[in-house]
C-alpha positions as CSV (number, residue, x, y, z in Angstrom):
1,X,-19.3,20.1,6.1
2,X,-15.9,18.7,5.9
3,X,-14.7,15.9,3.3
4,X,-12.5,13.4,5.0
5,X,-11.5,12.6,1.4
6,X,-9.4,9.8,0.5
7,X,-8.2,6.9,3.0
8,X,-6.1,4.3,3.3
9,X,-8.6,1.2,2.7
10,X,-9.6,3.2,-0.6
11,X,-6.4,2.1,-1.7
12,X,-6.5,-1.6,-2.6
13,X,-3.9,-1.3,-5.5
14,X,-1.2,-0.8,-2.8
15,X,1.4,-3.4,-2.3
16,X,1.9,-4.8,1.3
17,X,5.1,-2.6,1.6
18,X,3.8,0.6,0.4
19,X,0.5,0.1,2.6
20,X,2.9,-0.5,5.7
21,X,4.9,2.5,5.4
22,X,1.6,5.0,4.4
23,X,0.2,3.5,7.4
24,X,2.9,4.4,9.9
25,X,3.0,8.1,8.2
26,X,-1.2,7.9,8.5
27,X,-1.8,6.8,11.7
28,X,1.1,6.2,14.0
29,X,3.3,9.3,13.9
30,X,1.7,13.0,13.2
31,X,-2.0,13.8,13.2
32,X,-3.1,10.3,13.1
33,X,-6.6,9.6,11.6
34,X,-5.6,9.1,7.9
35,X,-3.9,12.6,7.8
36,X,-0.6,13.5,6.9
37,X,1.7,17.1,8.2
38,X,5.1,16.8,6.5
39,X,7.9,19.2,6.8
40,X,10.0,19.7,4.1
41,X,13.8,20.9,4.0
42,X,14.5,20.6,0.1
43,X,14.3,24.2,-0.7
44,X,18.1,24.5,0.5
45,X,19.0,22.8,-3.0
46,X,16.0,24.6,-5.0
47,X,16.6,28.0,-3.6
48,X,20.0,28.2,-2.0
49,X,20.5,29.6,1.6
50,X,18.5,32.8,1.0
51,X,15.5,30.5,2.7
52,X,17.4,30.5,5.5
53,X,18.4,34.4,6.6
54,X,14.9,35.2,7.8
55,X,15.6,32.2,10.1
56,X,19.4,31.9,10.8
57,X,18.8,28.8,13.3
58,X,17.1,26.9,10.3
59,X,20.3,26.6,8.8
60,X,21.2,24.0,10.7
61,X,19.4,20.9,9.9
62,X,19.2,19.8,13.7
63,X,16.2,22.5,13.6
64,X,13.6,21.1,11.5
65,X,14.3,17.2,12.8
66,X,13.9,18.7,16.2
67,X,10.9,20.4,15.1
68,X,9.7,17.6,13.2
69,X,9.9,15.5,16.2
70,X,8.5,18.1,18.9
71,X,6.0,19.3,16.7
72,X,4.5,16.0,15.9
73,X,5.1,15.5,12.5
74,X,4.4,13.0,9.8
75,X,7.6,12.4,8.8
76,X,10.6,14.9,7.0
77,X,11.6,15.3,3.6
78,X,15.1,15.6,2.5
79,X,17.8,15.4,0.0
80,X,19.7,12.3,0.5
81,X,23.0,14.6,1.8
82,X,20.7,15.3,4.4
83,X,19.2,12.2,5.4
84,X,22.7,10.6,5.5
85,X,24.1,13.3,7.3
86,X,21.8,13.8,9.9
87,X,19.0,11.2,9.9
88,X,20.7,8.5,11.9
89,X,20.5,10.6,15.2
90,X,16.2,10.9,14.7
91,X,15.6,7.4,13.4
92,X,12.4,5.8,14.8
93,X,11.8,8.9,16.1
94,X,9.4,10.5,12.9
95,X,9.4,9.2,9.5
96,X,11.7,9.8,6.4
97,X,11.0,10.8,2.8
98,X,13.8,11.0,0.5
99,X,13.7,13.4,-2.1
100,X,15.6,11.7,-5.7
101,X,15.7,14.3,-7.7
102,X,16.2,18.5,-7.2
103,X,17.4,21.4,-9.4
104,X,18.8,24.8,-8.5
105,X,16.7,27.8,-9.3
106,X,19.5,29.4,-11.5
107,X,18.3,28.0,-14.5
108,X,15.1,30.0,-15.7
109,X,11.8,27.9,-15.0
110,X,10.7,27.7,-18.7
111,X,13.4,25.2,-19.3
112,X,12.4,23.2,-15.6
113,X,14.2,19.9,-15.1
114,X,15.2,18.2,-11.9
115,X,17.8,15.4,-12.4
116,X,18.0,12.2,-10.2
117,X,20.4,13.1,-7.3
118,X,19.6,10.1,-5.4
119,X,17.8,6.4,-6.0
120,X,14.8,4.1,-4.2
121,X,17.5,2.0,-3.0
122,X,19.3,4.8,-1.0
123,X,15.6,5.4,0.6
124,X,15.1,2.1,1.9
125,X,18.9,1.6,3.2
126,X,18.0,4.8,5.3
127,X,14.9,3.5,6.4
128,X,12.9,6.0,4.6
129,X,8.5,5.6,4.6
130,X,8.8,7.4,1.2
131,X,10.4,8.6,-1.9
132,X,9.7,12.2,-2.8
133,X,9.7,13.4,-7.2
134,X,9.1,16.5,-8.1
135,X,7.8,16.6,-12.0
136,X,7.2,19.9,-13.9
137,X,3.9,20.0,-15.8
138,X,4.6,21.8,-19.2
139,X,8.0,21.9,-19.1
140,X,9.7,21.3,-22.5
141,X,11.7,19.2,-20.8
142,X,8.5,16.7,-19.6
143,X,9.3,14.3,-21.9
144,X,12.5,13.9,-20.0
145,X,11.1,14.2,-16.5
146,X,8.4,11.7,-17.4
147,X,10.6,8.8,-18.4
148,X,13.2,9.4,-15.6
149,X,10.1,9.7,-12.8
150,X,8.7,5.8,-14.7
151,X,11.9,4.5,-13.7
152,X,11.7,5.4,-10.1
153,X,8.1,4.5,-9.7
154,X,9.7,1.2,-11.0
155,X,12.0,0.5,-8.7
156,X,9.3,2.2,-6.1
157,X,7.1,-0.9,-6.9
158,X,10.1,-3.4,-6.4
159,X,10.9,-2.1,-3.2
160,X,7.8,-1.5,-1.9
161,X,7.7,1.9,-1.2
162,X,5.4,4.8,-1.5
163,X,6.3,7.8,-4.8
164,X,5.1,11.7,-3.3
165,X,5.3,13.5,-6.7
166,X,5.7,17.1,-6.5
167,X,3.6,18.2,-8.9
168,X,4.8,21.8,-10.5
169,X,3.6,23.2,-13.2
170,X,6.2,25.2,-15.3
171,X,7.1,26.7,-18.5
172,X,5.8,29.4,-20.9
173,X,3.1,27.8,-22.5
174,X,2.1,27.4,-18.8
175,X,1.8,30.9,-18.0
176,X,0.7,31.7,-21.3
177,X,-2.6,29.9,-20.2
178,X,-2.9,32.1,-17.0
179,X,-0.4,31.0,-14.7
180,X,1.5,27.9,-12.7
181,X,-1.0,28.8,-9.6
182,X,-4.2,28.9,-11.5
183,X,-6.7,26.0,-11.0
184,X,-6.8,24.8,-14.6
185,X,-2.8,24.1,-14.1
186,X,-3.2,22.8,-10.5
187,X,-5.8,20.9,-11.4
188,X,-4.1,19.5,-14.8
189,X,-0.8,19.0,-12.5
190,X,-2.9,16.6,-9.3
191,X,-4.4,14.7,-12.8
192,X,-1.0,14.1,-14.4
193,X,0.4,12.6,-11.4
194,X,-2.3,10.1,-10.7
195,X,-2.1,9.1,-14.5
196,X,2.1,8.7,-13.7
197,X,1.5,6.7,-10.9
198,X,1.9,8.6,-8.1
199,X,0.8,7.6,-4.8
200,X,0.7,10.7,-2.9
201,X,0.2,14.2,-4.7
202,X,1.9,17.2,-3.3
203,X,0.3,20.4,-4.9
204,X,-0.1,23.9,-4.9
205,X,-3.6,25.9,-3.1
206,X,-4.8,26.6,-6.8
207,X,-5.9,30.3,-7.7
208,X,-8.9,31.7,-9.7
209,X,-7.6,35.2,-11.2
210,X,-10.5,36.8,-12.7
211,X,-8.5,38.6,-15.5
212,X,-6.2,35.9,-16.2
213,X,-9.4,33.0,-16.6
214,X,-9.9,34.1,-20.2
215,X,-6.1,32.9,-21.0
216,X,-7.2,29.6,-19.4
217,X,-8.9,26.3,-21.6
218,X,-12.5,26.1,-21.4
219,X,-14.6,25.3,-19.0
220,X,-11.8,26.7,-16.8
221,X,-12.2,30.0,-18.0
222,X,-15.8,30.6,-17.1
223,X,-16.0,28.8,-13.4
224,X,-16.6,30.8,-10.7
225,X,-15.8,28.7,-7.6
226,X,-14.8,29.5,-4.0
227,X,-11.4,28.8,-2.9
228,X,-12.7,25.4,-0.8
229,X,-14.8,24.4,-4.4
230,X,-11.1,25.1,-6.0
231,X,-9.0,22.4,-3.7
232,X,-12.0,20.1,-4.2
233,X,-12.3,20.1,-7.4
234,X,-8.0,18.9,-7.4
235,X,-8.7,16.3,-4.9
236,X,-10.9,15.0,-7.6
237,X,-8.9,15.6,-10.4
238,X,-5.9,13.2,-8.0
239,X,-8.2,10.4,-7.9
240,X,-6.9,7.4,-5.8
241,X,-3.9,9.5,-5.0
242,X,-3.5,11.2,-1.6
243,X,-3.4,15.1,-2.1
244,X,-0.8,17.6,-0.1
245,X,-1.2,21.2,0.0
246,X,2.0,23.1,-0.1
247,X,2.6,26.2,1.6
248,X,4.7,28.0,-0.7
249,X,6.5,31.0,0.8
250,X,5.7,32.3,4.2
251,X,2.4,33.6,5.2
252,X,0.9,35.1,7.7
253,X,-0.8,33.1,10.1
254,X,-4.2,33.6,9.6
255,X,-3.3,33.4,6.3
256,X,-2.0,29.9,6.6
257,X,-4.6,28.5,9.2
258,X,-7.1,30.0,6.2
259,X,-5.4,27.8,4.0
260,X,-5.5,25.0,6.4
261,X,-9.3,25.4,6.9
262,X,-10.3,25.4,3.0
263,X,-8.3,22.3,2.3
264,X,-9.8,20.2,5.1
265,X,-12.9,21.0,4.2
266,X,-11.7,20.1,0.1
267,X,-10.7,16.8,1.5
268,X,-7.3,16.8,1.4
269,X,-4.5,14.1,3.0
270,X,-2.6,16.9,4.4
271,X,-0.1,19.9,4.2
272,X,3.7,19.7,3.4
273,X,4.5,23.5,5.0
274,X,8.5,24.3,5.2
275,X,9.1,28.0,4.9
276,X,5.6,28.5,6.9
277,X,6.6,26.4,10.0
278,X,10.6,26.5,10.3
279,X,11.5,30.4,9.3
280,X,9.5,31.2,12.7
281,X,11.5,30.9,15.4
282,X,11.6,27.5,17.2
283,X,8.6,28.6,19.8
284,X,6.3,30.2,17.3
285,X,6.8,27.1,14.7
286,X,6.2,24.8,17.6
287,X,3.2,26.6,18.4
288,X,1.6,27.0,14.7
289,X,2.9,23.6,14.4
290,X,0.3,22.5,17.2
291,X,-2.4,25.1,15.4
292,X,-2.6,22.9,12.4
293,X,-2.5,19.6,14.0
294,X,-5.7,21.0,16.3
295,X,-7.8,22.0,13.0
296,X,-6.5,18.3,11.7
297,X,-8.4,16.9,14.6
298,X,-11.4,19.3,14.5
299,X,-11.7,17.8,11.1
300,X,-11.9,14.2,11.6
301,X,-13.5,14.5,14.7
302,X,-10.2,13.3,16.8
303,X,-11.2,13.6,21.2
304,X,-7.7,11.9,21.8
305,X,-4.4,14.0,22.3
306,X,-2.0,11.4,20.8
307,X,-4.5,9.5,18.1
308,X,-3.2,5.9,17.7
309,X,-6.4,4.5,15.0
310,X,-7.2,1.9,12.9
311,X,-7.2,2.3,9.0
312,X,-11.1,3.2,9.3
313,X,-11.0,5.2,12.1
C-alpha cells in the first residue's frame, strides 16, 4: 500500500509566504494532490552542452518551458541567466524555481563546491515559487557550502520563500564508505538537509550494493531492504521536509516508471526528472511526461483530469 507521505498541513512551521507559494506548486499547477513533477534545466551549467546532443532541440530553452507547460508540470528550475532570459514569455503559465548557486563539472568531485551565482532577491523579482541549493554532503569543502546555504535560507525566511536543497553527496571519504548512491549516503544526505533547514529535499533513488555494504557504517552495512524499503527509509530520514527523487541520467522507460512506482509507494513529494523527460523528443517526453503524472494520480487516488484540491485532499 502506498504512503502518501508528507503534506502540506504537516507543515505548521511554514511562514504564510512559503505556505502560499508550496501551495500553488502542490495543488494548483502539476499533479495536484500534495505532489510535486519538476523539470529541471541546470545541468547546462553542471555538465556543459554534451546534455544536449542526444536531444539537439533541447538546446534551446523554449523546449523544456514548452514542455513544462504542455506537460503539466510543477513548476521549472533554472539558473537565473535563464529565468531572466526566457521566463518572462511563460509567466503565470507554470511555476519558477531559481537555482542560486552551480558549479562546472571540470573540477574533480572530491573537492565539490557550488558558489552563489544568483540571490533570493533575484527569485522573487522574477516571480519565482522557490529557490533551488544544491549542497555536497562530505565535501571538504562543506564547511564552506554550509555557511553560504545559512545565509540563503536567511534571506529565504525574510522573503518568504521556499529553499529545495539539492542534496549530493560527494568526495572521497564518500566513496570510501561505498559510494555517493548508496543508502547510508542518501540517507545521511535527506537528514543533513532537514537539519540545514531545507524545506524541500531533492535526492538521489538510494542503492544497496551487496559488496560495497561492508565499506558502509553500521547498521547500514548489514540491512537487506527492497528498493521501495530503501526510498522509505530517506523519507524518514527528511523528516518535515518534502522529498524529490531525481532521475539522474537517462533511463529506459520501464526503468524510469519503475522508479516512479517504488517512490510513490516510499512516500515521496515527487520527482525532479530532466535528462529522463527532455532528451526524448518533444512527443515521447510529452507522452512519458503524462505516464508519470497518471501513476501520481493512481497514487493518491485522483478521479479528476485537471485536480484543483484543498490542502487535505
Amino acid at each position: 500500500m502506498a504512503d502518501h507521505g508528507l503534506m502540506l498541513d504537516d507543515m505548521d512551521y511554514l511562514s504564510a509566504g512559503k505556505r502560499a507559494r508550496l501551495y500553488r506548486m502542490l495543488y494548483e499547477y502539476g499533479p495536484g494532490h500534495g505532489k510535486l513533477m519538476v523539470l529541471p534545466i541546470d545541468q547546462g551549467l553542471e555538465h556543459g552542452p554534451r546534455d544536449f546532443f542526444e536531444n539537439p532541440d533541447a538546446l534551446d530553452p523554449e523546449f523544456q518551458y514548452r514542455l513544462a507547460v504542455e506537460g503539466g508540470f510543477s513548476a521549472i528550475a533554472v539558473q537565473i541567466g535563464l529565468a531572466e532570459k526566457f521566463y518572462r514569455k511563460f509567466a503565470g503559465q507554470v511555476p519558477l524555481i531559481v537555482k542560486v548557486n552551480g558549479r562546472t563539472e571540470i573540477p574533480p568531485d572530491d573537492e565539490a563546491f557550488s558558489p552563489l551565482t544568483g540571490t533570493v532577491e533575484d527569485a522573487v523579482r522574477l516571480g519565482a515559487d522557490a529557490v533551488g541549493y544544491t549542497v555536497y554532503v562530505g565535501s571538504p569543502s562543506q564547511d564552506r557550502d554550509f555557511a553560504q546555504f545559512n545565509r540563503v535560507r536567511v534571506d529565504a525566511e525574510r522573503w518568504g520563500i521556499p529553499a529545495i536543497v539539492w542534496a549530493y553527496p560527494r568526495g572521497k571519504a564518500v566513496e570510501a564508505k561505498g559510494g555517493r548512491d548508496s543508502l547510508w549516503a542518501v540517507d545521511y544526505a535527506a537528514r543533513v538537509a532537514q537539519e540545514l533547514g531545507a524545506d524541500v529535499v531533492k535526492v538521489n533513488f538510494p542503492k544497496i550494493v551487496p559488496e560495497k555494504q561492508p565499506l558502509h557504517p553500521k547498521p547500514y552495512d548489514t540491512l537487506k531492504l527492497s528498493p521501495e524499503e530503501s526510498m522509505r527509509q530517506v523519507v524518514r530520514s527528511a523528516g518535515r521536509t518534502l522529498v524529490l527523487v531525481s532521475g539522474g541520467a537517462k533511463k529506459g522507460d520501464e526503468d524510469l516508471l519503475k522508479t516512479v512506482a517504488w517512490s510513490l509507494k516510499a512516500g515521496v513529494t515527487g520527482f525532479i526528472f530532466g535528462r529522463n523527460l527532455w532528451q526524448r523528443k518533444y512527443p515521447d517526453a510529452l507522452k512519458m511526461a503524462r505516464a508519470i503524472t497518471e501513476q501520481i494520480w493512481d497514487t493518491v487516488g485522483a478521479k479528476e483530469a485537471k485536480p484543483r484540491t484543498t490542502a487535505r485532499a
